[in-house]
C-alpha positions, 0 to 999 in steps of 0.5 A, spaced: 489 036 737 482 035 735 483 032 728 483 035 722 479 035 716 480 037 710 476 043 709 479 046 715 486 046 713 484 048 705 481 055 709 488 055 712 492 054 705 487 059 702 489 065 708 495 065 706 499 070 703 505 070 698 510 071 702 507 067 708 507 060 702 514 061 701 516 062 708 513 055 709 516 052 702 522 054 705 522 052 713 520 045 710 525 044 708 529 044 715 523 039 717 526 032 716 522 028 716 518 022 713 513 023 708 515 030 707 513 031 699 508 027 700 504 032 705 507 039 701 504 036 695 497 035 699 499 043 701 500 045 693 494 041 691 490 044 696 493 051 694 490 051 687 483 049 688 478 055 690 473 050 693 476 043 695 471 037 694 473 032 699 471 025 695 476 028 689 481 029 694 480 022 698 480 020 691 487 023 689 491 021 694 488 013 695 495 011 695 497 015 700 497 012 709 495 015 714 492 021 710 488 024 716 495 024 720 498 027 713 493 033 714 493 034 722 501 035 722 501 039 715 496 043 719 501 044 725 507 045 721 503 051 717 502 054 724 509 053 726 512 056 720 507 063 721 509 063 728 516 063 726 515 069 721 517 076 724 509 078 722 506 074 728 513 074 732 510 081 737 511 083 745 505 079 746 509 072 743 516 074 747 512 075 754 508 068 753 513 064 751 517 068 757 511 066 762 513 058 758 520 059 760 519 061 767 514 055 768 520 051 766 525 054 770 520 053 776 519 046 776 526 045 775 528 048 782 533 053 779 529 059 783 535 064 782 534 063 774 526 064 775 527 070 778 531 073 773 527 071 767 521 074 772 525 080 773 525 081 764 519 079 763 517 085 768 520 090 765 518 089 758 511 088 760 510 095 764 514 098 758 508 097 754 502 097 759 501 089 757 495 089 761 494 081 761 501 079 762 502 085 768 497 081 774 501 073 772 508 077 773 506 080 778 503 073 781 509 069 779 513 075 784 509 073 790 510 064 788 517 065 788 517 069 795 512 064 797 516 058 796 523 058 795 526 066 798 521 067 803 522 075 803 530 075 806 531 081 801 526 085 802 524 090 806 517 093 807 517 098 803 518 093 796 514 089 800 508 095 800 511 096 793 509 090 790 503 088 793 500 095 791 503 094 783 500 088 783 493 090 786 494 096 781 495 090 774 488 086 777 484 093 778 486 095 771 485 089 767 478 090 771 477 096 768 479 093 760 475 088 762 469 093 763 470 096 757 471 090 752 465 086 755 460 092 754 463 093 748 462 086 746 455 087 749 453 094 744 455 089 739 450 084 741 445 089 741 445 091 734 445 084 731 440 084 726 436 089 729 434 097 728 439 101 731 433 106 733 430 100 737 436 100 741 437 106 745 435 105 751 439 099 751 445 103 750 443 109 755 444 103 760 451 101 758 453 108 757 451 110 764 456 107 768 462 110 765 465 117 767 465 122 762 470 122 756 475 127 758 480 129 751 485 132 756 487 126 761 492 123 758 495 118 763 493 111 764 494 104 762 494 105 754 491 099 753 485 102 757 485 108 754 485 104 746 479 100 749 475 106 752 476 110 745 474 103 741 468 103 746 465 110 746 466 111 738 462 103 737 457 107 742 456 113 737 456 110 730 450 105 733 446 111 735 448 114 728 452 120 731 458 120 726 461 126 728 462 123 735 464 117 733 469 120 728 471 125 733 473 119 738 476 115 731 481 121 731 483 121 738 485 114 738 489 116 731 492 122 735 494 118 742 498 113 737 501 117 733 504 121 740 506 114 743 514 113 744 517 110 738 518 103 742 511 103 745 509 106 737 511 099 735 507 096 739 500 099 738 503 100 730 497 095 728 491 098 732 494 105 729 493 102 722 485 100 724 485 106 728 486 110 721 481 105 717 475 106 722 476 113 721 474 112 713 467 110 715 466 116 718 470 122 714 465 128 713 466 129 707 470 125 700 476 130 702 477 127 709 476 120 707 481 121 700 485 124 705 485 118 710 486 113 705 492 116 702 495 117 710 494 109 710 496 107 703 503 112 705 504 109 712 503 102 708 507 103 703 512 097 702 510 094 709 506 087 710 506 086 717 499 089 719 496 089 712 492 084 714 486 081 710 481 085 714 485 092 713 486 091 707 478 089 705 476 096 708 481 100 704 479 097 698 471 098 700 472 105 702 476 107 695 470 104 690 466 108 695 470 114 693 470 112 686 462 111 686 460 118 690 465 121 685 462 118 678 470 116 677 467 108 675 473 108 669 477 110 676 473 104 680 473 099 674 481 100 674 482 099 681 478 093 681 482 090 676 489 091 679 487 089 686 483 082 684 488 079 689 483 083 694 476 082 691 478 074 692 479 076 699 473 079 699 469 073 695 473 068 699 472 071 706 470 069 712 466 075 713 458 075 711 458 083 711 465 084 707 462 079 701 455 082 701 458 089 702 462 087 696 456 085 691 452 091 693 457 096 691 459 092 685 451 093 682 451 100 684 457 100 680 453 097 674 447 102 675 451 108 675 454 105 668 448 104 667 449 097 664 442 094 667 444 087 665 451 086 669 446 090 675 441 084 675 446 078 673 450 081 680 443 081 683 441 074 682 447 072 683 448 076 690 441 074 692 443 067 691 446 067 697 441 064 703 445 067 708 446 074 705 444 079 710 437 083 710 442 090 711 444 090 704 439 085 701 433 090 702 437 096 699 439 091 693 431 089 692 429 097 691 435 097 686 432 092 682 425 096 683 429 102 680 433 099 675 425 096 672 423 102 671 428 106 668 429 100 663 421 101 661 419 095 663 413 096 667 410 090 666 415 085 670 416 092 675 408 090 677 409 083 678 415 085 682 412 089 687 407 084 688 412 080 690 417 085 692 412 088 698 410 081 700 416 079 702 418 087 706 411 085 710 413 078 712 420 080 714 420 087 716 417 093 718 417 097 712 418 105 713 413 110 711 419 113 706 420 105 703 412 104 703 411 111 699 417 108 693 413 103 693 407 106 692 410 112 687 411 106 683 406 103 682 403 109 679 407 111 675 407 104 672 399 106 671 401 113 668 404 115 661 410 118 662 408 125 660 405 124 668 411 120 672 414 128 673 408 132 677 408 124 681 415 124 683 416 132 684 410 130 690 413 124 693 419 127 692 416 132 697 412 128 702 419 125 703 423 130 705 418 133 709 417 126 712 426 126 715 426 132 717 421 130 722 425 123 725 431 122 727 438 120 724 437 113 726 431 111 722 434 115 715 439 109 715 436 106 708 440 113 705 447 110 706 445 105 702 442 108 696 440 115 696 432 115 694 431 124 693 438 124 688 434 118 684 429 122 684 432 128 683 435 126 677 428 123 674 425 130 675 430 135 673 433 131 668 440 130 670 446 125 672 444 122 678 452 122 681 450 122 689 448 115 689 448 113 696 451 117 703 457 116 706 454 115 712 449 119 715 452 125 719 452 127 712 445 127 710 442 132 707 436 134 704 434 140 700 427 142 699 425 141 691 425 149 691 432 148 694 434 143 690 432 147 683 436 153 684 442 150 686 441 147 679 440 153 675 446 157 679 450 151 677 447 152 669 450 159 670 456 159 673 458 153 667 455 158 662 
């Protein structure tokens, strides 16, 4: 092993939850070993540290010989110890420590043994279509044949049987393979750039594979797990959230209808499946509905509450909480779960942690506590990695937030500065650049004048969607500039802040818009 060094088995430390540290104090104790306190009070020391400086901790430990290989057998131990936890201990582990046995079994010429381990290892294996596993077994069938037994025993028809069952494992792994790797070429496609400039891409990528067929419910479920994560990857980058939700509730309905044996196989993907499918619910219904089925599937259960799952469910109620104006509801909820916002801040994850600070800004916009809002925009900002997704949405907030403070004078410096930057990085859009402008001439204008200003963009703009596709209305899911404006207009609370995503995009005309607010004066009379 390549050594460890100190950053690198903090990281570790700090993945660890409670009861994975506990599981570890506890295991150690079965280690006796030289210098054993030494390396828990390295864990323990490291453990209590939110950012680890590598002079102090050389410093701490000065006394301590062989440090570096302290910290190399403390970080094999604390893999050892979650390997030996229920949680990592699935179908997948038993059949690659099986595949061990077996090898040993082999060399050691005890062929009888190694046919019987092969013969276990089968069956597990096509009881829950492991279809990594399916080709090696198969192959270990025909290196036993080959070498020691020299088909005595078997006719042709088990002869014909095993080669066609092993043909078949290669064919279906070839299959996985293709559904995995275009999956991971969309992936690339869509990294750090517009989605609308992709299309012709992905229609090349789509175009090898038959059409989806709802009804078919055979095949390898691996496979079948695969090609659903595929198609609705396909849909949500094209922006057809109703598909992509379509296929999200079909990979929950196939697992849901799973044998209970296979069930708990597939659990952790059922989970996923679930959390997927809050991102594109059609409407706050649907998604509060799912966040429920989750939270009651989970509850009491660790096994596949892993970090990730547990930051999407956190990112997907704080958006219910922020779409419904519930930010007492929100303030609470992020109070009680603080574990998962250091998980957040502390992730590996670039999106997770911008994500987080740019809903925790819209938070004190909606509140209206602009000086929190700016304070979480430098901090935000700070970040040279933040990516341009969440970046130029938070720009336009800060735009926002001038303006409704009355504080033209820095707002006309800002924009100067704001649209310099935008030209230099990224296209603007023609909405992006008519805000900007709307800006500029309200900040020239007494106030008696920024209502007849806004009612004309605001127009202009709706206008302007109805003439594009879904693809280039993406800046919506971030902050919803026609509501913003809206609630300037007709003088009211400004609750819609963003859309959940765009398959619920809707625009109303100002005349649409209007009477919607008297029916609703009316019906509240």
């Amino acid at each position: 092993m390549n050594r460890i060094n100190t950053a690198k088995l903090h990281r570790l430390i700090k993945t660890l939850k409670k009861e994975e540290k506990r599981f570890f104090k506890l295991f150690t104790k079965k280690q006796d070993r030289k210098g054993d306190v030494l390396y828990l009070k390295v864990f323990d020391y490291l453990d209590k540290l939110e950012e680890v400086d590598r002079d102090k901790f050389k410093k701490k430990f000065k006394t301590v010989k062989g440090l570096s290989g302290l910290q190399n057998y403390l970080y094999k131990l604390i893999l050892k110890s979650l390997r030996n936890q229920p949680t990592y201990q699935d179908v997948d582990v038993l059949l690659r420590e099986g595949l061990m046995d077996l090898e040993i079994l082999y060399k050691k010429e005890l062929f009888i043994d190694s046919q019987e381990k092969l013969e276990q290892l089968l069956e597990v294996a096509v009881q829950h279509d492991k279809v990594f596993f399916l080709p090696m077994l198969h192959e270990w069938w025909f290196i036993l044949q080959n070498t020691y037994f020299h088909y005595h025993e078997v006719d042709k028809s088990l002869l014909e049987s095993s080669i066609e069952m092993y043909t078949n494992s290669i064919q279906n792994l070839q299959q996985y393979h293709l559904y995995r790797t275009q999956l991971g070429r969309m992936m690339w496609l869509v990294k750090d750039q517009d989605s609308k400039n992709i299309v012709e891409d992905l229609n090349q990528i789509i175009k090898f594979f038959p059409e989806y067929d709802s009804n078919d419910k055979q095949g390898n479920i691996a496979i079948r797990i695969q090609e659903l994560q595929f198609r609705r990857v396909h849909a949500a980058i094209l922006m057809d959230s109703s598909k992509s939700y379509f296929y999200k509730k079909e990979l929950v309905q196939m697992l849901k209808e799973l044998p209970p044996k296979s069930f708990e196989v597939y659990e952790e993907y059922y989970y996923k499946a679930l959390a997927a499918q809050m991102g594109s619910a059609p409407s706050l219904k649907n998604l509060a509905e799912t966040i429920e089925e989750i939270e009651t599937f989970t509850d009491g259960k660790t096994k596949h509450l892993d970090n990730h799952l547990l930051i999407q469910i956190l990112i997907n109620k704080i958006d219910l909480y922020l779409l419904t104006g519930a930010f007492q509801k929100f303030e609470q909820f992020i109070q009680e779960r603080k574990d998962i916002v250091e998980l957040i801040v502390h992730s590996g994850s670039q999106y997770y942690r911008d994500c987080w600070y740019y809903k925790l800004m819209l938070y004190y916009y909606g509140i209206k506590d602009y000086a929190n809002a700016l304070d979480t925009f430098e901090m935000f900002l700070s970040d040279k990695d933040v990516s341009m997704m969440f970046k130029r949405p938070s720009l336009y907030l800060k735009m926002i937030i001038y303006y409704e403070e009355e504080e033209y004078i820095l707002l006309a410096s800002y924009l100067k500065n704001f649209t310099r930057f935008l030209r230099k990085r990224e296209a603007l859009l023609d909405p992006e650049k008519q805000l900007i402008t709307l800006m500029g001439k309200l900040i020239k204008l007494p106030d008696s004048e920024h209502k007849a200003i806004l009612i004309q963009t605001r127009k202009e703009i709706a206008d302007y969607l109805t003439t594009i596709d879904a693809a280039q209305k993406e800046f919506l899911i971030y902050f919803n500039y026609i509501g913003w404006m809206d609630s300037q207009i007709f003088n009211v609370p400004f609750t819609d802040l963003f859309f959940m995503h765009l398959g619920v995009v809707k625009i109303d005309s100002i005349e649409e818009r209007q009477n919607a607010l008297f029916l609703e004066k009316d019906n509240q009379e």
